[in-house]
C-alpha positions in Angstrom: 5.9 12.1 -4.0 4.5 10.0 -7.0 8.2 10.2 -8.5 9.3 8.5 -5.2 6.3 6.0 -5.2 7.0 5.2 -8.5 10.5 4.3 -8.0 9.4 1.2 -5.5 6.3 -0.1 -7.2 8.5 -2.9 -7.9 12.3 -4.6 -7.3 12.5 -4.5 -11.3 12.1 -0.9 -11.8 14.0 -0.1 -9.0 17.0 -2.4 -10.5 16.9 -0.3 -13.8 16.8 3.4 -12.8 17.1 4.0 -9.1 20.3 6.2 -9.1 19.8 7.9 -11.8 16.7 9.0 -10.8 16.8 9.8 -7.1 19.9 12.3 -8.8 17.3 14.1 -10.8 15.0 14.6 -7.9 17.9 15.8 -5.4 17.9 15.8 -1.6 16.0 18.7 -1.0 13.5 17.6 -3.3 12.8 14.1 -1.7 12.6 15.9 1.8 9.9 17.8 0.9 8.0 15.5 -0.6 9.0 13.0 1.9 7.8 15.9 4.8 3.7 15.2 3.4 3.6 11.8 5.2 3.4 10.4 8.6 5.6 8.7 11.1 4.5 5.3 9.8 5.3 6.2 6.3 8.9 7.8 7.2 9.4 4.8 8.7 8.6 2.3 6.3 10.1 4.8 3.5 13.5 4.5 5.8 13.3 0.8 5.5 13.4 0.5 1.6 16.9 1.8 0.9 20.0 2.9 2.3 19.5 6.2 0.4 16.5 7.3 2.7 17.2 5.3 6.1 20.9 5.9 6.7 22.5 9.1 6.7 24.5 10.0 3.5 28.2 11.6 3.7 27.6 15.1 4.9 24.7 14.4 6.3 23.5 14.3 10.0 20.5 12.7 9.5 18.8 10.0 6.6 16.3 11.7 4.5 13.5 10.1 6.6 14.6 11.7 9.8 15.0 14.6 8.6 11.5 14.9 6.7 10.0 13.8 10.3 12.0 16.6 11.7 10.9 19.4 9.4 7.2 17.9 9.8 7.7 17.9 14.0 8.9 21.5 13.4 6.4 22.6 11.2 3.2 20.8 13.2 4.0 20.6 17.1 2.7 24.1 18.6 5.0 25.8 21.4 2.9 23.7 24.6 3.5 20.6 22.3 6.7 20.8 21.8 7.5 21.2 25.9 5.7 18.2 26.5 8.2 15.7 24.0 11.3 16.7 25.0 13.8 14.2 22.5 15.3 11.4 24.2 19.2 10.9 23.3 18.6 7.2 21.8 15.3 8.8 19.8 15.0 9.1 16.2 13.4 12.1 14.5 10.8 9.5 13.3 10.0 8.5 16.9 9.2 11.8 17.9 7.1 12.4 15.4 5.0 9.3 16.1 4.9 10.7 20.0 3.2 13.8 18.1 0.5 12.4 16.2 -0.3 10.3 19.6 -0.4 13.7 21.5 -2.9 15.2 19.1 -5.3 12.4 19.5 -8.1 12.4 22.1 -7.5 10.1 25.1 -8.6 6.5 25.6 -8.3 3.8 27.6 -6.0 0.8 26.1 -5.3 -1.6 28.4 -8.3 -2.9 31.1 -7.0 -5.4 33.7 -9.1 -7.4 36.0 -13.0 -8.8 35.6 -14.6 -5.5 36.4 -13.8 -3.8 33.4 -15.0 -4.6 29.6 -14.2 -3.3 26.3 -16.8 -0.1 25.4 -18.3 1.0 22.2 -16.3 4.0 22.7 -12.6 3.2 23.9 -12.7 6.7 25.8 -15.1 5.0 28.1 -15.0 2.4 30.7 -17.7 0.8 32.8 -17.6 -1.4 35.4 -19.9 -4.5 35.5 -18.2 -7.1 37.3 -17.1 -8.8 41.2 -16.8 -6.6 43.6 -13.0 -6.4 43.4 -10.4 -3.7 41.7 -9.8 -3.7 38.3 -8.1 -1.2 36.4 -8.0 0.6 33.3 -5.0 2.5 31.5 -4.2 5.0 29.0 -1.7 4.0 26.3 -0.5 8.0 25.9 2.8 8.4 27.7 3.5 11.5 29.0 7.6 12.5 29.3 7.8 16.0 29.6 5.9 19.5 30.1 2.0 20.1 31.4 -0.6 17.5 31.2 -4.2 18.6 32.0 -7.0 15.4 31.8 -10.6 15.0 33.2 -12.4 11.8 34.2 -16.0 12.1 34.7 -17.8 9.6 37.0 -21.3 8.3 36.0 -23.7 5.7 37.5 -21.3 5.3 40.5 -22.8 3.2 43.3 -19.9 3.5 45.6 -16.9 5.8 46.0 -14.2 3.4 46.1 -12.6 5.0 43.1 -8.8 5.5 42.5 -7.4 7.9 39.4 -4.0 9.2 38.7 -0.9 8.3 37.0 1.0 5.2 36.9 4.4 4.0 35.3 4.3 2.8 31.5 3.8 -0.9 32.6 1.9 -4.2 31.4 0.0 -5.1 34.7 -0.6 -8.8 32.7 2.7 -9.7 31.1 3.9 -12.2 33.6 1.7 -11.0 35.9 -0.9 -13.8 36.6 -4.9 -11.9 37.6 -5.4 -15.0 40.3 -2.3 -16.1 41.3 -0.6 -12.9 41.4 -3.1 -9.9 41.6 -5.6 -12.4 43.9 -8.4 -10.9 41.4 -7.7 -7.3 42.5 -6.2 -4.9 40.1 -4.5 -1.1 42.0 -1.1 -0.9 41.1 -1.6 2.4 43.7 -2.0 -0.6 46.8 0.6 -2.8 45.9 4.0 -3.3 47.9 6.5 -5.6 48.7 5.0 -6.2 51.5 1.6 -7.4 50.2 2.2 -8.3 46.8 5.7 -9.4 46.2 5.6 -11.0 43.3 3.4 -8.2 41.4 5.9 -5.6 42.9 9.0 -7.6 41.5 7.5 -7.9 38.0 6.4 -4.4 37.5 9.7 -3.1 38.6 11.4 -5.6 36.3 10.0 -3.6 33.4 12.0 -0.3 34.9 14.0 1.6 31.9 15.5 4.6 32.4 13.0 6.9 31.1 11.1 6.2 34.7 13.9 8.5 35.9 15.2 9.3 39.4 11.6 9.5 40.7 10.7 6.9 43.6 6.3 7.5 42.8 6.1 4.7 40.2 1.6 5.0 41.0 -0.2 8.2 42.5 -4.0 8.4 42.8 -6.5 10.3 44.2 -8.9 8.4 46.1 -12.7 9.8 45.6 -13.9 8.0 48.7 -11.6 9.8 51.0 -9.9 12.7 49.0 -6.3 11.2 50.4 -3.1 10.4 48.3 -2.2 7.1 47.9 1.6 6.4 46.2 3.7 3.7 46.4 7.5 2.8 45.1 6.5 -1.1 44.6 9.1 -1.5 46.9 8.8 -1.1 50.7 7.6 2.4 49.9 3.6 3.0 49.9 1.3 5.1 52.1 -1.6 7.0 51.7 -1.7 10.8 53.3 -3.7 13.5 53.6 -2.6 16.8 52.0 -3.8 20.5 51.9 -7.2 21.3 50.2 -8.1 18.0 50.2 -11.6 16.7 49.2 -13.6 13.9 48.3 -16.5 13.4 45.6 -19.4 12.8 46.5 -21.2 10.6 43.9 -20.9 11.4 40.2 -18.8 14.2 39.0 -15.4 15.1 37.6 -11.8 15.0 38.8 -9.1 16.7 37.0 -5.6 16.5 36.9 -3.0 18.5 36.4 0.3 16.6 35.9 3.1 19.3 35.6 6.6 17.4 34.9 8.6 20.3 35.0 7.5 20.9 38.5 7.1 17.5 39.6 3.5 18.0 40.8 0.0 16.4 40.4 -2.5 18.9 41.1 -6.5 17.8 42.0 -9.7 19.9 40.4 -12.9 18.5 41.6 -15.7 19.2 39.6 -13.9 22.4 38.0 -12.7 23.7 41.6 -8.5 23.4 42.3 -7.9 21.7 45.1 -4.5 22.6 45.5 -1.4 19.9 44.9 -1.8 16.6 46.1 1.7 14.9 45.9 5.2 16.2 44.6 8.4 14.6 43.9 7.1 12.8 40.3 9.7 13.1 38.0 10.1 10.5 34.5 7.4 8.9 31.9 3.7 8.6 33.4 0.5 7.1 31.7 -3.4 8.0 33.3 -5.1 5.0 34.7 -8.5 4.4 36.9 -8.9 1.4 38.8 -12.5 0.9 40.4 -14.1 -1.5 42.8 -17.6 -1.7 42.3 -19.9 -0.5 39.4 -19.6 2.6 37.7 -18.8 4.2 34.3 -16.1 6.5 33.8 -14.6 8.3 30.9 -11.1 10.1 30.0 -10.4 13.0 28.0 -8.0 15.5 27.9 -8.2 19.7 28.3 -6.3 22.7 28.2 -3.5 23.1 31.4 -5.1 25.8 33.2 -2.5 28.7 34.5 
C-alpha cells in the first residue's frame, strides 16, 4: 500500500515511473493491498487513474471494484449480506459503503419541524417545542432482508407518538415547514387530499428503488396501537389489526421490518404483538414524528426468529 501511496504523492513522480512501476507490483498485488481500505478510499483511489477506476482488457471489473468486492466478501456476515442485495446500476464500491453504514449504530439525521433539536448524542431526539408534529429520520436505508430496531420513549407527557418507516425522502427540499407542512411534520397523515402540495413533492423524489409497493409511510401509533399508512396519493387510512396494543407512557416499541416478506411486525416493550401492515415492498428509512414533549432514542438489535 505505501508502494501505491508513493506512486501519487505528486503529478511529477507519477510522470516519471507510473507504468513501470504499477508492472512490478502486478494486479493481484494492487488488489490486495488496495482490499485494506474503505469505500471512501476505493473510491477516491478509482478516481486517480484509468489503471484503478476503469476496467482493463480482460477484466470485469477496475481494480477498485474489485478490491471493494473481495473486502464486501470478506467483511459482510451471512444476515448482512441478505440485507444489501446489489442493485444492477451499483458499483462494488457502493455496496461496500452500504456495508460500513450497516455496521454502524443507528441515528437520527434529518429532524423536520420546531419540535425537534439537534442532541448531544445524534441517537437521541427530544422534543421541546409547539405543540405541533415534527419528525425525525434515520439516514440508514434499508433495501433488502430483516431489519430489527427499538425506540425507547422517555419523559413522554402525551401519547401522540407515531414510529415506523418511511420512503428515502427530504421532507424540506422544496417542501416549505409553513406554507407547505402548515408547521406540522407526519409524512404518515399526509394525502392528496389534505396536503397536496407536500404529497406532489415527496412523490416527485420516487426512483425505482421504491419499487412496486404502494406504502410509501407506515407507523405505529402509541396513543391508539392502530396502523396508519398512506400512498401520498388518494391512498391513506389508519386501521386496526390483530394483537394490537397501545403504550401506555414510557416504554419501548420494536420493529421488525422483514423485506422478504413484506411485513412490519410490532414488539411492545419486548412482547410481539403480531404484524401490523403487509404489502411493503422497496427502500425504507425509520423515522419518529411526535407532537408534544418527549425524548426518544433509536437503535438497532438482533431480528428475533
Amino acid at each position: 500500500m505505501n508502494q501505491i501511496m508513493m506512486l501519487n504523492r505528486d503529478n511529477k513522480r507519477a510522470r516519471l515511473l507510473p507504468s513501470a512501476a504499477l508492472d512490478v507490483l502486478g494486479t493481484d498485488l494492487i488488489v490486495r493491498c488496495a482490499s485494506y481500505l474503505d469505500a471512501d478510499g476505493l473510491a477516491q483511489l478509482g478516481r486517480t487513474s484509468a489503471r484503478f477506476g476503469i476496467p482493463q482488457a480482460g477484466q470485469q471489473r477496475s481494480l477498485a471494484n474489485e478490491a471493494a468486492r473481495q473486502r464486501f466478501g470478506q467483511s459482510a456476515t451471512g444476515d448482512e449480506g441478505s440485507r444489501l442485495p446489489k442493485y444492477d446500476d451499483e458499483s462494488d464500491v457502493g455496496l461496500l459503503r452500504a456495508l460500513e453504514q450497516l455496521k454502524q449504530p443507528l441515528c437520527f439525521n434529518e429532524l423536520v419541524g420546531d419540535g425537534f433539536s439537534p442532541q448531544e448524542h445524534p441517537a437521541s431526539v427530544t422534543h421541546t417545542g409547539p405543540n405541533a408534529w415534527s419528525a425525525a429520520v434515520s439516514g440508514h436505508v434499508m433495501r433488502g432482508g430483516r431489519h430489527f430496531v427499538e425506540f425507547t420513549i422517555n419523559d413522554a407527557l402525551s401519547s401522540f407518538i407515531h414510529m415506523g418507516v418511511v420512503r428515502l425522502v427530504s421532507l424540506t427540499d422544496g417542501i416549505d415547514l409553513d406554507a407547505d407542512w402548515e408547521g406540522s411534520v407526519n409524512p404518515a397523515c399526509v394525502s392528496s387530499g389534505n396536503k397536496r402540495a407536500v404529497t406532489e413533492k415527496l412523490r416527485s423524489q420516487r426512483t425505482a428503488r421504491w419499487g412496486e409497493s404502494n406504502v410509501h409511510c407506515c407507523t405505529y401509533s402509541c396513543c391508539s396501537g392502530r396502523c396508519f399508512w398512506t400512498d401520498w396519493d388518494d391512498g391513506k387510512g389508519s386501521s386496526d389489526w390483530q394483537g394490537q396494543e397501545r403504550l401506555e407512557g414510557c416504554g419501548t416499541i420494536g420493529f421488525l421490518l422483514d423485506l422478504d416478506e413484506g411485513t412490519l411486525s410490532v414488539f411492545v416493550n419486548g412482547r410481539h404483538l403480531g404484524v401490523m401492515k403487509e404489502g411493503l415492498g422497496g427502500e425504507y428509512c425509520w423515522f419518529v414524528a411526535a407532537r408534544f414533549s418527549c425524548t426518544i432514542s433509536i437503535s438497532r438489535g438482533h431480528a428475533p426468529n
